[in-house]
N, C-alpha and C positions, 0 to 999 in steps of 0.2 A: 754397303752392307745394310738391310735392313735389321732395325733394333725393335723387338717385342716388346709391348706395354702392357701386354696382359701382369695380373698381378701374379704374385709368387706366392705359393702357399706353404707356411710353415707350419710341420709339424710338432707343436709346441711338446706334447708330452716327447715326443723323440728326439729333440733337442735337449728338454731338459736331463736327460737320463743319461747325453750323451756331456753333460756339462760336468768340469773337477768339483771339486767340493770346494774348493777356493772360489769359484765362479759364484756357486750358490749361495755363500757366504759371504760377498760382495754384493748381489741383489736382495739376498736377506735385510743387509745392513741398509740397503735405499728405503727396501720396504718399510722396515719398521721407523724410518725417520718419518716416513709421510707420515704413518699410524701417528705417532708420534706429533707431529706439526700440526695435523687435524684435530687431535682431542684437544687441542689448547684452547681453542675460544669454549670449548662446554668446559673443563675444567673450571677455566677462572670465571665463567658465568655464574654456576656452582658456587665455588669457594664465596662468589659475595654476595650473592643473593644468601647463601646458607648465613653466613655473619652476618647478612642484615634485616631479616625476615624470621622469627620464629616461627610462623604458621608456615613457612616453605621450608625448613629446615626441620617439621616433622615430615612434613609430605613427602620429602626425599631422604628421608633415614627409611621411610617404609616402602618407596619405591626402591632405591638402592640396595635394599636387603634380600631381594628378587634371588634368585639363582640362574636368570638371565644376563641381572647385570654383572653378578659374580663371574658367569665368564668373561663378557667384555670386561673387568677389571685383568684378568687372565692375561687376556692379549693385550691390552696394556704392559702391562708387567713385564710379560714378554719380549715388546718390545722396546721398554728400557733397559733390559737386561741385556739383550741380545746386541742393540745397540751400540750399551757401553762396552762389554766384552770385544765387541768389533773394531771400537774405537780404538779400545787399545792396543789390538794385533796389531790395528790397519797404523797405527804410531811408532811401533815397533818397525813394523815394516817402512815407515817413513825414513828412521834413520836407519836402515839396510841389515836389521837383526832378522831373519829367518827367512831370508830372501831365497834360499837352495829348498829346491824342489819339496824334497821330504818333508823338510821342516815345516813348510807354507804350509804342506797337508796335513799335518799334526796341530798346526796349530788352529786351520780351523777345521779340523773334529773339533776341537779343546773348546772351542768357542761357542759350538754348536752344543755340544753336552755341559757345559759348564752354565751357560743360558739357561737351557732347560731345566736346572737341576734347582738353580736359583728361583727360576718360577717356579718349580712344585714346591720348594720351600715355603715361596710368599704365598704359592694359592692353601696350603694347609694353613696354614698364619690367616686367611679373611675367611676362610672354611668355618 
């Protein structure tokens, strides 16, 4: 039998549409780790050049004050919020609490609107 190597093409928006909300809420949770992983060398570059530089430590109080950076602070937030909230389903689910159908999908709505609600909170708080 001959086998095809042509590529396969996936229709990503029709995939995702066609995905549970527990699915979505498992690749939410990868994404925001990257997010997550990746800000860390500019944070702590930040945090000590800010502690060890007065003249850099005005220069990025005046650039960070942007409303550009404001959102990227956003999505930050986001996805520590979204994160931890996952974390702890996905814990819960570790030791076999909400493992029946329903529940999984309840709980991550819960995760999803619970995230979100915590970041509009922090984005009015740097607002």
């Amino acid at each position: 039998m001959k086998q095809n190597h042509r590529p396969i093409y996936l229709d990503i928006p029709k995939l995702g549409s066609r995905m549970s909300i527990t699915a979505k809420i498992s690749i939410l949770h990868r994404v925001s780790g990257v997010l997550m992983f990746l800000a860390i060398p500019l944070v702590l570059f930040l945090l000590h050049k800010t502690l060890t530089d007065q003249t850099f430590y005005n220069q990025s109080c005046a650039i960070l004050g942007l409303p550009v950076m404001k959102l990227i602070y956003l999505v930050l937030i986001w996805a520590v919020m979204h994160h931890v909230c996952a974390g702890i389903r996905f814990l819960f689910l570790d030791i076999e609490m909400g493992l029946e159908r329903a529940t999984a999908q309840k709980t991550a709505r819960l995760v999803l609107v619970v995230s979100l609600v915590l970041t509009a909170i922090m984005g009015v708080l740097i607002w």
